[in-house]
Each structure stands twice: as C-alpha cells, then as structure tokens.
C-alpha positions, -999 to +999 in steps of 0.1 A: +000+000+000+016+037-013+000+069+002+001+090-016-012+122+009+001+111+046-010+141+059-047+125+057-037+098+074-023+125+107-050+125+135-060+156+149-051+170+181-069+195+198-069+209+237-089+235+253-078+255+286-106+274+308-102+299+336-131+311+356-155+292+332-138+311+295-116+298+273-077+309+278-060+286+258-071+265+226-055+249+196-063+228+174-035+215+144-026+181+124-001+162+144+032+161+128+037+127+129+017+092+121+005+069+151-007+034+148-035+038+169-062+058+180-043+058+213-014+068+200-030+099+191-048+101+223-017+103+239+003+122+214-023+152+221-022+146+255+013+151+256+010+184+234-012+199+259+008+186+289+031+211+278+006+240+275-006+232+307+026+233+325+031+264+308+002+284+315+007+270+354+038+289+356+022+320+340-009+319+371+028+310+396+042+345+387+009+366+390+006+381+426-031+382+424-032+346+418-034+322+452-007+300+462-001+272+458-014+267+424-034+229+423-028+204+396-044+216+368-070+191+357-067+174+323-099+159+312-095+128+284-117+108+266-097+076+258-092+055+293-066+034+272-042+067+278-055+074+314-046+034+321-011+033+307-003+070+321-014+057+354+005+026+353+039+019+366+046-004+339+057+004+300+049-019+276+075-031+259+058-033+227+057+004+223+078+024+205+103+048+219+081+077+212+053+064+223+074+055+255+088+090+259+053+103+259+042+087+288+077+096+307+067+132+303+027+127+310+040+106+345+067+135+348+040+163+351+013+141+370+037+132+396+051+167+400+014+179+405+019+200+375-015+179+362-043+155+372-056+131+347-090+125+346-121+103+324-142+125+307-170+112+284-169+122+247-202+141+247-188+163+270-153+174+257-150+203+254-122+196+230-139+175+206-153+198+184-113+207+175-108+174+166-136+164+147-163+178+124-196+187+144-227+167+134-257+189+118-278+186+149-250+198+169-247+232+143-285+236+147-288+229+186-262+256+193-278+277+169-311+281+185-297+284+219-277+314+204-312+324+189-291+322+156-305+303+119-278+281+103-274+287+071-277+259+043 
C-alpha cells in the first residue's frame, strides 16, 4: 500500500484551557507525525497539551493576584486506554520509543502535581469539536440556543 497524501492519514489534536469558566488557551492543528492507533493519538495530544498546561501553570505562579499554591491543573481525556497506561507503573515493551517517551513526560508532570488526569466522556469534551467535524444537529442545537438560523 503507497500513500500518496500522509498528511490525511495524521489525526488531529486539539486541547482547550478554561479559567473562571472562559476559554484561555485552545489549539487545534494536524499532528506532525503518524500513530498506529487511535491511542497513540490520544496520547500524542495529550502530551502536546501537557506542555501547554505546564506552561500556563507557571504564568498563574508568577501573577501576585493569583493564590498559592497553584493545584494540579486538571486534564480531562476521553480515551481511558491513555488514562490506564499514564497511570501505570509499567511500560509496555511493545511500544515504540516515542510512544514511550510520551508517557515519561505525562508521569513526569502528574507526579510533580503539575497535572491531574481525569475520564471524561466524549459528549462532553470540550475539546472534541477541535478534533472532529460537528454533526448537523449539533450546528442547529447551538444555533437556536444562540437564537441564531444556520445557514444551508
């Protein structure tokens, strides 16, 4: 098998930060490299916002009208695959060295109490809609609570 586009074949990662109940930080971008499994990806984006999130933990550290100390930030994920491996003292030996290095830096940043890794179903993600395409009922639903008409 030849593909011939592999950037269709890159999942999608996607992470959303909120403070006081508004977004602070969001992205949403093509991963730059190809996973063999849908955790994989899980963890890949994960791991992208792991970073984020340790960063915007030291931003709140150096505000003096923040409160110290500042808790674990929570990281909500949808794929308990990830949330078992991250939470395991064991690495698989199966995985690949990127895959391995992942984890390392997830464990690294849960154990320092930079983060706390939590289930969270899909339905309520609030990063799904950066990953995948929203369903027409989901467009129109938000649209009348908005009081707006989608377009066609």
């Amino acid at each position: 098998n030849c593909i011939s586009d592999a950037d269709e074949t890159k999942a999608t990662s996607g992470y959303l930060f909120t403070l006081g109940g508004g977004a602070v930080s969001w992205k949403s971008c093509k991963q730059t490299i190809l996973t063999r499994s849908t955790m994989e990806a899980e963890l890949t984006a994960l791991d992208t916002a792991t970073v984020e999130a340790e960063w915007l933990r030291e931003l709140l550290m150096n505000l003096p009208v923040v409160e110290k100390p500042i808790p674990a930030i929570p990281m909500n994920c949808d794929n308990q695959t990830v949330i078992v491996k991250v939470n395991s003292s064991k690495d698989n030996m199966k995985s690949s060295r990127h895959v391995k290095r992942r984890l390392k830096t997830v464990r690294k940043m849960r154990n320092s109490g930079v983060i706390a890794l939590d289930y969270i179903q899909t339905s309520k993600n609030l990063a799904d809609p950066f990953t995948k395409g929203l369903s027409r009922n989901v467009i129109e639903s938000a649209s009348r609570e908005m009081g707006l008409r989608p377009t066609v």
